[in-house]
C-alpha positions as CSV (number, residue, x, y, z in Angstrom):
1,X,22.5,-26.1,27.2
2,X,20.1,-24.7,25.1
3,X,19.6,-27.1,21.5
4,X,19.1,-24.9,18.8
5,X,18.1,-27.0,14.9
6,X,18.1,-25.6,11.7
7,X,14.8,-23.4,10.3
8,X,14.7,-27.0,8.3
9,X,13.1,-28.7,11.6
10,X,12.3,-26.6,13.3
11,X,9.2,-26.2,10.5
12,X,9.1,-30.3,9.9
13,X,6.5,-29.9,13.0
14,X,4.0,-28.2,10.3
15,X,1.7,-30.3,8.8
16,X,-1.2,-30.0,6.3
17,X,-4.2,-28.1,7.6
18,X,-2.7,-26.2,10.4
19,X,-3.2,-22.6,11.1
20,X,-0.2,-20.8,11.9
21,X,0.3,-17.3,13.5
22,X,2.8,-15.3,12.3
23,X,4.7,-13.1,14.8
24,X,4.3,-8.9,13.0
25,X,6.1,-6.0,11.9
26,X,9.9,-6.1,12.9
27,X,9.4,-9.6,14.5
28,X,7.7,-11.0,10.7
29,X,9.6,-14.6,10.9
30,X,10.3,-14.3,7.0
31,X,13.3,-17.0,7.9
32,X,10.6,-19.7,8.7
33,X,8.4,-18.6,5.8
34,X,11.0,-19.2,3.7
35,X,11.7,-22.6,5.0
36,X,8.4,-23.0,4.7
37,X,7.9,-22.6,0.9
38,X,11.2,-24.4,0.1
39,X,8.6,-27.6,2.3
40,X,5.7,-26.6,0.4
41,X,5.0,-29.5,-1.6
42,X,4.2,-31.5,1.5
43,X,1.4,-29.1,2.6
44,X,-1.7,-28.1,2.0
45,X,-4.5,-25.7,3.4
46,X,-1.9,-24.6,6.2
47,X,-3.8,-21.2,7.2
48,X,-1.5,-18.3,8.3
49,X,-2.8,-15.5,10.5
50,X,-1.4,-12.1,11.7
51,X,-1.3,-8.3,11.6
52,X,0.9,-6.3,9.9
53,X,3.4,-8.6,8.1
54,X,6.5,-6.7,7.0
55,X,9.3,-7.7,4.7
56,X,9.1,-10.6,1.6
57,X,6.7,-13.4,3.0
58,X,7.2,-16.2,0.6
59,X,4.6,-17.9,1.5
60,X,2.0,-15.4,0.3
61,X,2.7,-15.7,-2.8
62,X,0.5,-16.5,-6.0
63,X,3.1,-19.7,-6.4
64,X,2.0,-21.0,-2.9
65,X,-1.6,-20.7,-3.5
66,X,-2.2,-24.2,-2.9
67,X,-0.5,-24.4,-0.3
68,X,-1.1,-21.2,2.0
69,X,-4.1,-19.5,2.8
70,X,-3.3,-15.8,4.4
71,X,-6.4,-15.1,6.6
72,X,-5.3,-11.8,7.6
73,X,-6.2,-10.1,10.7
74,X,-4.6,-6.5,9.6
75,X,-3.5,-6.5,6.1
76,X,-0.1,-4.9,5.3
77,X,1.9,-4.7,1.7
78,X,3.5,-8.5,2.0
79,X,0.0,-9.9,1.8
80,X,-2.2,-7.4,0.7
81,X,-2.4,-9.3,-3.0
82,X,-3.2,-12.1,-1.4
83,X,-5.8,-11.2,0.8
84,X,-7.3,-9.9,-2.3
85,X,-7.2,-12.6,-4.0
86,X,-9.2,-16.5,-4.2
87,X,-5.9,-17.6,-1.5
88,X,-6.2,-15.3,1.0
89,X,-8.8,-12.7,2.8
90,X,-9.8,-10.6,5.5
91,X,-11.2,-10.7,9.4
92,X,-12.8,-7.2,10.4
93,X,-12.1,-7.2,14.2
94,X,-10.9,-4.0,16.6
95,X,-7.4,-5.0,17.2
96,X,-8.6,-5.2,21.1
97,X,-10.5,-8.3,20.3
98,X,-8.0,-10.6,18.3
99,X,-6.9,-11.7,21.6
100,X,-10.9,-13.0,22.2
101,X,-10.0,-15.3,18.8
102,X,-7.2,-17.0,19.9
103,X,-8.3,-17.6,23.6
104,X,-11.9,-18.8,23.0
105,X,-11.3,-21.2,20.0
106,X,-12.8,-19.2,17.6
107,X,-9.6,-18.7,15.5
108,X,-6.7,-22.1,17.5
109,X,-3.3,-21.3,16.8
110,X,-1.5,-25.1,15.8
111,X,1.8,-23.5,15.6
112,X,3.1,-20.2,16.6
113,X,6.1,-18.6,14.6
114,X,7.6,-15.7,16.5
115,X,11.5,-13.6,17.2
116,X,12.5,-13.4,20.3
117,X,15.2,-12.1,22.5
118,X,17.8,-14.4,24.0
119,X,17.7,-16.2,26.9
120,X,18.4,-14.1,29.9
121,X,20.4,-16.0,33.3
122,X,16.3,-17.5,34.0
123,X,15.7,-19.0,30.9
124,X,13.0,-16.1,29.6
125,X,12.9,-14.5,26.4
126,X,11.0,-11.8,25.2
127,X,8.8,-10.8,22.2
128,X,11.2,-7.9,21.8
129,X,9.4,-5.4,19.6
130,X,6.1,-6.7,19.2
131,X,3.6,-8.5,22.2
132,X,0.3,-6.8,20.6
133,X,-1.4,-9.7,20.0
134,X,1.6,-12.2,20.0
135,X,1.1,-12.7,23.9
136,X,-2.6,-14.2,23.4
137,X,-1.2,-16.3,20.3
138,X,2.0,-18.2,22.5
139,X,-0.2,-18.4,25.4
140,X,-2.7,-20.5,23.3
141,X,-0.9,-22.2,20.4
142,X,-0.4,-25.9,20.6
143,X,3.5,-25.6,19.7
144,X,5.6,-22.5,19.5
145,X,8.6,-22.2,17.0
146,X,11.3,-19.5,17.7
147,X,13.5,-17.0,16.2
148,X,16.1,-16.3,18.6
149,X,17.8,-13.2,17.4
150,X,20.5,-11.3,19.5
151,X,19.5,-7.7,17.7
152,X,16.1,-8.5,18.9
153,X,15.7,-5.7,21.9
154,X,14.9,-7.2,25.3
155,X,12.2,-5.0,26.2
156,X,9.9,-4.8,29.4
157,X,6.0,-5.9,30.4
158,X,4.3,-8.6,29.3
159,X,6.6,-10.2,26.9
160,X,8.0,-13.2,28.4
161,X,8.7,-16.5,27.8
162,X,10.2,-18.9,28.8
163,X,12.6,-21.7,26.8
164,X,10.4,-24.3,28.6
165,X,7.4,-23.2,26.3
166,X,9.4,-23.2,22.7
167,X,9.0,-26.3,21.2
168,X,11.7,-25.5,18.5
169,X,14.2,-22.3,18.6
170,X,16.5,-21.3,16.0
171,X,19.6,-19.0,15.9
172,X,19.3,-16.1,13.5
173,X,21.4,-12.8,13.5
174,X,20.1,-11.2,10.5
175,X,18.8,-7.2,10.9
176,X,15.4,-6.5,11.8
177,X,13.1,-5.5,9.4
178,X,12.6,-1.3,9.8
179,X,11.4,1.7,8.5
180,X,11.8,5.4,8.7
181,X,8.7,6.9,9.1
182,X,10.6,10.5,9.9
183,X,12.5,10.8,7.0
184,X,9.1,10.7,4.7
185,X,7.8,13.5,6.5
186,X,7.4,16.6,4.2
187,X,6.3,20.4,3.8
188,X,2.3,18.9,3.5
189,X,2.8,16.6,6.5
190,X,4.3,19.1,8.6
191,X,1.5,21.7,7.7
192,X,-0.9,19.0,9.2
193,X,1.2,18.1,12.3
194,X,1.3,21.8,13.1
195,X,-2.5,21.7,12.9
196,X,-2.6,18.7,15.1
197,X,-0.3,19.8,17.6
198,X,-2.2,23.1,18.1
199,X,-4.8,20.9,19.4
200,X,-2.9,19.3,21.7
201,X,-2.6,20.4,25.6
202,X,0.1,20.2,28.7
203,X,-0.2,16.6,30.7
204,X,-1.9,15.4,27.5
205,X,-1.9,11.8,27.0
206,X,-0.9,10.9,23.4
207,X,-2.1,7.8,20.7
208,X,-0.4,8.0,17.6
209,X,-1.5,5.8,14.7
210,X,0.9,4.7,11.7
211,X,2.4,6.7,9.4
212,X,4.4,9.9,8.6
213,X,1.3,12.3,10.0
214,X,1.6,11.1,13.6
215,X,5.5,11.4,13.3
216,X,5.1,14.5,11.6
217,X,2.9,15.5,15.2
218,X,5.7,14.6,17.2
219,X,8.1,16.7,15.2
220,X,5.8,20.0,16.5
221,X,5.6,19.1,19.9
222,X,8.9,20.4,20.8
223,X,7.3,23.1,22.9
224,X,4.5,20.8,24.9
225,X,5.2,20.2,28.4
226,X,5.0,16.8,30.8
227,X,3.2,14.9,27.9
228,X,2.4,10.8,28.3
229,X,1.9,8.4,25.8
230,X,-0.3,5.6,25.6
231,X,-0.7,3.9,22.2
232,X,-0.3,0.7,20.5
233,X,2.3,1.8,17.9
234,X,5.5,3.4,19.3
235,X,7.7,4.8,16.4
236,X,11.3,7.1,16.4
237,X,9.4,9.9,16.9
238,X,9.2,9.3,20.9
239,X,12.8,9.2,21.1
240,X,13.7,12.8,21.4
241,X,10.4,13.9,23.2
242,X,11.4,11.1,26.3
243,X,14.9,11.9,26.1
244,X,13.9,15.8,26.9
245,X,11.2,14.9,29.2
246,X,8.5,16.2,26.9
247,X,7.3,13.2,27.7
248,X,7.5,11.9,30.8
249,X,3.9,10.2,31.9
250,X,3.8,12.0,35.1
251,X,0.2,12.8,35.0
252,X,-1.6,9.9,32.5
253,X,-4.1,8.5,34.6
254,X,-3.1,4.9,34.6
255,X,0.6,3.4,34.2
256,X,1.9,6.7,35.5
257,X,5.5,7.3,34.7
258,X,6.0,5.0,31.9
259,X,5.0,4.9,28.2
260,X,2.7,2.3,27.5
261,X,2.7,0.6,23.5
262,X,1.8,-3.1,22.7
263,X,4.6,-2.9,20.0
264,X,7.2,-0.6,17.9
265,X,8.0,-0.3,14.3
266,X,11.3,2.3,13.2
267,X,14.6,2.3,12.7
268,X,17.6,0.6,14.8
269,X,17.8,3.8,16.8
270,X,14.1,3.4,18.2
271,X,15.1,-0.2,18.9
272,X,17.9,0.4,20.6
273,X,16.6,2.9,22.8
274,X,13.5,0.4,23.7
275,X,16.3,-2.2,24.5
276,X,16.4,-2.9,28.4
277,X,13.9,0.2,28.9
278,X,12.2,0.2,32.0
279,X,10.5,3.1,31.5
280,X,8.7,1.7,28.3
281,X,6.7,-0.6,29.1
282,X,5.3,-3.0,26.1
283,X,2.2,-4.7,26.8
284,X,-1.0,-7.2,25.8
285,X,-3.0,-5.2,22.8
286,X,-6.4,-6.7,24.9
287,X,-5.2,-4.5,27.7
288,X,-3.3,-1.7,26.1
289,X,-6.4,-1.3,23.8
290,X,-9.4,-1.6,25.5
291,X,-11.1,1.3,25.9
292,X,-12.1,1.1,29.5
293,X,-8.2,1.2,29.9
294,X,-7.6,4.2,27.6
295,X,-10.0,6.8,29.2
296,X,-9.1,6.0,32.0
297,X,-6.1,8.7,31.2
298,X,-6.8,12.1,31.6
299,X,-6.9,14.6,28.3
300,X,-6.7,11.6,26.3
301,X,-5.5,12.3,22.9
302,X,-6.2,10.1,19.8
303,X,-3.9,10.2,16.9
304,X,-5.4,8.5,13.7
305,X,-5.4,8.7,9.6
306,X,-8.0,7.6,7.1
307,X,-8.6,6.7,3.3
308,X,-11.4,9.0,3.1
309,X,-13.8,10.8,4.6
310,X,-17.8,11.6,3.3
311,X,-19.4,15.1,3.7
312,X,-21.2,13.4,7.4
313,X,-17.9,12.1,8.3
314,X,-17.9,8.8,7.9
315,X,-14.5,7.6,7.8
316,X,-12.9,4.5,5.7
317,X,-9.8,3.7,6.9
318,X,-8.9,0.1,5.7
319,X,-10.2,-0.4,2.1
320,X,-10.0,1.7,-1.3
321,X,-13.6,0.4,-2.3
322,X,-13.9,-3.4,-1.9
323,X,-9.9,-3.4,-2.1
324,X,-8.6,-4.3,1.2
325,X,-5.5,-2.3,2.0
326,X,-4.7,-2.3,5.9
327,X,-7.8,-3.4,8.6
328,X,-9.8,-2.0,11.4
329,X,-6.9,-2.2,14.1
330,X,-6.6,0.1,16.9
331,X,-8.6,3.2,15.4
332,X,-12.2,2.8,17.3
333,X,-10.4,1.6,20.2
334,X,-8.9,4.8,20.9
335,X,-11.2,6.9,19.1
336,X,-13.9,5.9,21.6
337,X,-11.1,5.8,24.7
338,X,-10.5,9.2,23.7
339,X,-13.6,10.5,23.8
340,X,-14.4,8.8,27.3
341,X,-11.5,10.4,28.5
342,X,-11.9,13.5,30.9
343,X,-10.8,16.2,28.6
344,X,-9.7,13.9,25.8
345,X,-9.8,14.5,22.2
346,X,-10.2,11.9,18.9
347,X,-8.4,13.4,16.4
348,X,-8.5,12.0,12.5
349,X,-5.7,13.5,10.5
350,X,-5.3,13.6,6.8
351,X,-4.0,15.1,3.7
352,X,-6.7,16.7,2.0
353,X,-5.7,14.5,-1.4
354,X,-3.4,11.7,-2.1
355,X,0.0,11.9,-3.4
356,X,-1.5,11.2,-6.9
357,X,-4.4,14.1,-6.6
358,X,-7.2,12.1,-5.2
359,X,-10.1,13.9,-3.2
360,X,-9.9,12.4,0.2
361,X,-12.9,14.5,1.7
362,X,-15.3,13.2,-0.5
363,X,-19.0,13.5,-0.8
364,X,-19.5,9.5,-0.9
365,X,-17.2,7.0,0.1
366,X,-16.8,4.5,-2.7
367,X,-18.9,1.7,-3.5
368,X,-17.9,-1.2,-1.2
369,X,-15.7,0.9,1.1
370,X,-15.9,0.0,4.9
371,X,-16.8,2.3,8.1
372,X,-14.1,2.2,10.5
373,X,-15.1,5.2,12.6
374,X,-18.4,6.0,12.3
375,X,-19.8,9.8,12.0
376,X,-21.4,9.2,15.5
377,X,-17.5,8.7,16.6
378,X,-16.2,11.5,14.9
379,X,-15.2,14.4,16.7
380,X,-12.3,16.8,15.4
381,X,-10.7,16.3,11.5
382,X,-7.6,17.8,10.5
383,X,-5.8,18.8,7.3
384,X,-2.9,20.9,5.9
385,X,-6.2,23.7,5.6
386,X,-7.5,23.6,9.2
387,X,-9.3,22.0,11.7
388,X,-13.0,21.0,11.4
389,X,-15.2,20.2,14.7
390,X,-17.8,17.8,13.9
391,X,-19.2,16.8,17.6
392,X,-22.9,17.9,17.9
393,X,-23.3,19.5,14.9
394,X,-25.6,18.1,12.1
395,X,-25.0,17.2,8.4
396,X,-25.2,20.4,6.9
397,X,-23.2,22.0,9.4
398,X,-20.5,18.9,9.1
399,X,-20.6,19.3,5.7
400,X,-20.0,22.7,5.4
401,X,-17.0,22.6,8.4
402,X,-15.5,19.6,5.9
403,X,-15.6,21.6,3.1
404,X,-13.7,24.2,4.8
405,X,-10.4,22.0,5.2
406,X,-10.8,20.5,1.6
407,X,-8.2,21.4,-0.7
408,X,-9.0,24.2,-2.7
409,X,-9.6,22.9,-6.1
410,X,-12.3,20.2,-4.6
411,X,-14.1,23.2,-2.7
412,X,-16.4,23.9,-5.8
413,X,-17.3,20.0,-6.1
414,X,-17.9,19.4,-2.8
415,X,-20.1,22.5,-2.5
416,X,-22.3,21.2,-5.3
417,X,-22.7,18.0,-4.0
418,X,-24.0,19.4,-1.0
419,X,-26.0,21.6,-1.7
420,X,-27.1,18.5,-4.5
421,X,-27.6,16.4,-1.0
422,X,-28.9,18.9,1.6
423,X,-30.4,21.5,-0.3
């Protein structure tokens, strides 16, 4: 008989000056944060850290200040103002190497919050959407709190755990937390995933970061053949591809026959058809990520999006300036993995200006913005205009290629600066 207690005390085991790891994206334990905040006058200097928090996150709130420090490992909108502000802040790490944190000491987990699966007939539940770097947090924190949550998908790899392990578990059957990446794709983010897929080969094996681009690439690769996937975000946009064998992992490499993600982030559809799916296979981010691991599939494609990129393609892709908007993540990981990979190809894919009319080839980055891939890294950049291959050539001839995919109206600008820089 399993003892389920109320979000109440389950959190009573929290105490002032703990650090806490919050479970991410659909598995965000919002139910405990709130519990949290309502106990919030009893604590003080509690540290929370996690990737990619989704939904309302009480507890990172300006009112909580005192009370909550967010030390965020891969910022997301629930958290972004406090990372940015005197309560909260920011850990550059490749998402690979949070794992290193919590299992050498450098970052101890007190209390782990996490969603789970139910119980199956053995007593093990699983981390249903999102193991990424959740397996390395329950395997190291002191005390583990849980979500049990019956629309949480039971999915397969390295997941599990068992009831033994939870020190606390309570019963929740509110929705996941989801999004629709698909139904933001438009006319400019199709232009670009046509681009993309043009690049793409047969027996490819794919890495899509997050965003409507990469499901925008998936929409164009209705005509691809025996396709695998290898990547540490899995959205909707797999759905169709598996169910028509586009995909089908038959010649990756590594993990043949099954699509390899360290965790999902879409509607109820995509986790419905993850629920019970042996053929996906959901798995440690220190493994799915390292790069060793990802070249070591053949035509190794790499999938990613940036802030901005400068005229010798250096690319920002977690801060507008010194604002920190999302982190380093996965993007070096598999843009090196890539490029190891026998016939593989890093791709960075972007609109050539934001929504609001920004410049996002640009001939600095802004003051205080931070390298994620570097322009030694950089190999093919795609926009709605074209394709530019940067690999072995210099800065001029980068510059120039760059230019090329600009939007037109930034073409002139661009030119003078580097003609300003390069004569």
């Amino acid at each position: 008989m399993i003892n389920y207690v109320s979000a109440e005390e389950a959190v009573s085991i929290i105490k002032s000056g703990d650090r806490i790891f919050g479970h991410g994206s659909a598995c965000t334990p919002n139910l405990l944060y709130d519990e949290l905040a309502k106990q919030s006058s009893r604590l003080k200097n509690v540290e929370m850290v996690s990737i990619t928090q989704q939904g309302n996150v009480e507890i990172a709130k300006h009112d909580y200040k005192d009370n909550f420090y967010i030390n965020s490992l891969f910022t997301s909108t629930p958290v972004r103002e406090a990372v940015n502000s005197d309560h909260g802040d920011f850990v550059p790490i490749f998402l690979s190497e949070i794992p290193i944190l919590f299992k050498n000491g450098i970052l101890p987990i007190d209390v782990a919050l996490i969603t789970v699966s139910p119980p199956d007939n053995h007593g093990y539940c699983t981390l249903g959407t999102s193991v990424d770097v959740a397996r390395s947090a329950i395997d190291t924190a002191k005390s583990i709190i849980a979500i049990v949550n019956p629309k949480m998908p039971r999915t397969h790899g390295d997941g599990m755990i068992h009831i033994n392990r939870i020190e606390k578990m309570v019963w929740s059957e509110e929705d996941l937390l989801t999004i629709d990446y698909g139904a933001k794709v438009g006319a400019e983010e199709m232009l670009i995933g046509k681009n993309v897929a043009e690049l793409i080969d047969d027996k490819a094996t794919l890495q899509m970061g997050i965003g409507t681009i990469p499901d925008a690439v998936l929409k164009c690769l209705g005509n691809h053949k025996d396709l695998g996937v290898h990547t540490e975000m899995l959205s909707d946009g797999v759905i169709d591809l598996i169910k028509n064998d586009i995909v089908n992992n038959k010649y990756k490499g590594t993990h043949t026959n099954r699509t390899i993600t360290s965790f999902c982030f879409g509607t109820r559809k995509l986790y419905d058809f993850v629920d019970d799916n042996p053929s996906i296979a959901f798995m440690d981010v220190q493994h799915v990520n390292f790069p060793i691991n990802i070249m070591k599939n053949k035509k190794m494609h790499a999938i990613n999006s940036a802030i901005e990129i400068d005229l010798t393609g250096q690319v920002c892709a977690d801060s507008i300036g010194t604002y920190q908007f999302s982190g380093i993540g996965g993007q070096m990981d598999f843009m090196r993995g890539a490029a190891l990979s026998e016939g593989g190809k890093p791709i960075m894919a972007i609109s050539s200006r934001t929504k609001k009319g920004v410049p996002r080839i640009v001939p600095f980055l802004k003051q205080g913005a931070g390298v994620v891939t570097t322009r030694g890294h950089i190999h093919y950049v795609v926009t709605e205009f074209g394709t530019a291959y940067l690999y072995g050539k210099n800065l001029r001839q980068r510059a120039k290629a760059l230019i090329e995919i600009s939007h037109p109206d930034d073409r002139e600008m661009l030119d003078k600066a580097a003609y300003d820089r390069f004569k």
